[in-house]
C-alpha positions as CSV (number, residue, x, y, z in Angstrom):
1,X,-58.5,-119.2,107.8
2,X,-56.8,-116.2,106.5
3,X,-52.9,-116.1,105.6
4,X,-52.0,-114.2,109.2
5,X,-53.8,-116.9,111.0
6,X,-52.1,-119.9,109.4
7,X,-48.9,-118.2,109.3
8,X,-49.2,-118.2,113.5
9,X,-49.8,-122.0,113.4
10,X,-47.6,-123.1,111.5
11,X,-45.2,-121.2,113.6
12,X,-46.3,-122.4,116.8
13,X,-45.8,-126.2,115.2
14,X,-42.6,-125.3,114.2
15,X,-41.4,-124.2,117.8
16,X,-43.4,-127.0,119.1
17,X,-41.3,-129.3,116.5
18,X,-38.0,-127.5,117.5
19,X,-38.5,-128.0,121.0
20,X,-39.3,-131.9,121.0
21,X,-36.2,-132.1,118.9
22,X,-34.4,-130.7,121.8
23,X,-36.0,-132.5,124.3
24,X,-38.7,-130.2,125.3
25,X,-42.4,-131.5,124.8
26,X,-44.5,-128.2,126.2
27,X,-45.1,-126.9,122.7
28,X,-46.5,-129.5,121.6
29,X,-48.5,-129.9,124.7
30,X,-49.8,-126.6,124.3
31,X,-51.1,-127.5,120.8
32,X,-52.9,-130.6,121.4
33,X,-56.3,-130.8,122.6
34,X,-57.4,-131.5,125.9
35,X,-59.7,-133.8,125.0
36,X,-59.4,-137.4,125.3
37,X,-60.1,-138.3,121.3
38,X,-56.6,-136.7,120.8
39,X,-54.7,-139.6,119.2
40,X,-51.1,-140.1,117.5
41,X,-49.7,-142.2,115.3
42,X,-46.1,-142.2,116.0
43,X,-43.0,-142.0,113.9
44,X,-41.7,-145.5,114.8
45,X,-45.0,-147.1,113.6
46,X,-47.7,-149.8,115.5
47,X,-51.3,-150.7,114.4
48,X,-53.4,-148.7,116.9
49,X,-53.0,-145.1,117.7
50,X,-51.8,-143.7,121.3
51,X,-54.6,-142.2,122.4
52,X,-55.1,-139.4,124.7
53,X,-53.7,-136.2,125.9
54,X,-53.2,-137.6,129.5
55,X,-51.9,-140.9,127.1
56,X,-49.4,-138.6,125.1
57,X,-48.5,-136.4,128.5
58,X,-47.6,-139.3,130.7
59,X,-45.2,-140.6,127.4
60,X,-43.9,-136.8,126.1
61,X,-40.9,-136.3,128.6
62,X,-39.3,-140.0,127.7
63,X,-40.6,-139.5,124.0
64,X,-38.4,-135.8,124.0
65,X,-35.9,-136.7,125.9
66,X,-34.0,-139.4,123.4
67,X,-33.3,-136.0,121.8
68,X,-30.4,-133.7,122.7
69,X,-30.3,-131.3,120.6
70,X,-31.9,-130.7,116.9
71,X,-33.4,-128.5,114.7
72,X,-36.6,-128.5,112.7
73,X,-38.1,-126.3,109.9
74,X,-42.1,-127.5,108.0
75,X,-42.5,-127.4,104.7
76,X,-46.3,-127.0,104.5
77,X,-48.0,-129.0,101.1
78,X,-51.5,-128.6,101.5
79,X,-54.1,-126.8,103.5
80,X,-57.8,-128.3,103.7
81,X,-59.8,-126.5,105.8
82,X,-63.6,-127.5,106.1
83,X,-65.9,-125.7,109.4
84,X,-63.9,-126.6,112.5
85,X,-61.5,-129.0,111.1
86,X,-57.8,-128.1,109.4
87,X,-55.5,-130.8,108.0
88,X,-51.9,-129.6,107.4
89,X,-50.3,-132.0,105.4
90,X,-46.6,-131.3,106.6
91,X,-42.8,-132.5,105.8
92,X,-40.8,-131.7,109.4
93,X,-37.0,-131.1,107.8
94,X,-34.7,-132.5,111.3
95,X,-31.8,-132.5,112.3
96,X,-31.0,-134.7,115.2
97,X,-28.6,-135.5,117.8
98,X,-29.9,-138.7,120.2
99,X,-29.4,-139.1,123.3
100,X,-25.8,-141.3,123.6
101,X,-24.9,-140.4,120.4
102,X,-22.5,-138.2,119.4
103,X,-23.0,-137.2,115.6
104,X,-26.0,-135.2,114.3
105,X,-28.9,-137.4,112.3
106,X,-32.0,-136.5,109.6
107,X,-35.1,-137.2,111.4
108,X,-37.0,-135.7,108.7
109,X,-40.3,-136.5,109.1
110,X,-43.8,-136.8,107.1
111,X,-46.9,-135.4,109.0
112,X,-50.1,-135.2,108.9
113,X,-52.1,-133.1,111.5
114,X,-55.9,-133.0,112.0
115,X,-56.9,-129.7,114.2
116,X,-60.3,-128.6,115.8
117,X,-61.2,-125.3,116.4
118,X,-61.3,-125.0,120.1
119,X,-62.2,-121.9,122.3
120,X,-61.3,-120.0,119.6
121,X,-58.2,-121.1,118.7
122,X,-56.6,-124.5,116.9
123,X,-55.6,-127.7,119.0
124,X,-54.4,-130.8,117.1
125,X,-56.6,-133.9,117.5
126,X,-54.4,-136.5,115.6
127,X,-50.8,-136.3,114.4
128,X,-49.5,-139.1,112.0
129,X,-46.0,-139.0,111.9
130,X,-43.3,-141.6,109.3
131,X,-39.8,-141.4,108.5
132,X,-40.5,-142.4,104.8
133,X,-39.0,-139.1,103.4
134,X,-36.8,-141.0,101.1
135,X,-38.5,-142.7,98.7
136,X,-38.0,-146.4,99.0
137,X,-38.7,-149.6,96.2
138,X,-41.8,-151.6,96.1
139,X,-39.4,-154.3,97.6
140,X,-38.3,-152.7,100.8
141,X,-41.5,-151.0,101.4
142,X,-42.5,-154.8,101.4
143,X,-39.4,-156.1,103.7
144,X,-40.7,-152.8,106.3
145,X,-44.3,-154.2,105.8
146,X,-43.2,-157.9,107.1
147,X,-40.8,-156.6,110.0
């Protein structure tokens, strides 16, 4: 993948990201796969994947819409990039306003997304998402672990 090329990705991801933060899931919609091996680990945790595109379309809207308005911006970390597979390993900088609340948030985000090369372009086929931007103790990582 040459510099122009990832440089368009990570662009599309960041609209995609922008949009979802304001409620609007198509971006991302447009970077997933069509396939049904897409799968997601989401930001508010669980201990199996969503799995899907149909899965992740039927959910998007509601998933969006707890957003009203928001900003994000990636900060890209690594790049591995082996035949028809990419990994981004991301940090998603947000800024948040939910739905029914009134004051702006961080929603920053850690994120790790798996691509495929498909029909000559890049679709995601996981996305692993957690809000552990700030870097917590042994003990509350422990206290999350048991809740």
């Amino acid at each position: 993948m040459d510099k122009a090329e990832l440089d368009a990705l990570l662009k599309r991801t960041e609209e995609a990201a922008h949009g979802l933060m304001n409620g609007d899931p198509s971006g991302f919609d447009a970077l997933i796969t069509q396939k049904s091996d897409f799968t997601i680990f989401g930001p508010t945790g669980g201990p199996a994947p969503m799995k899907g595109s149909a899965e992740w379309r039927k959910v998007a809207p509601a998933a969006a819409g707890i957003f009203k308005k928001g900003e994000a911006k990636l900060e890209l970390f690594s790049v591995h990039e082996c035949g028809d597979l990419l990994v981004l390993v991301l940090l998603e900088h947000q800024t948040v306003t939910f739905s029914g609340d009134s004051a702006p948030q961080s929603w920053s985000q850690r994120v790790t997304q798996v691509y495929r090369r498909e029909d000559g372009g890049w679709k995601i086929v996981h996305r692993h998402v957690d809000p552990l931007v700030t870097k917590r103790t042994l003990a509350d990582a422990k206290i999350i672990a048991r809740a």
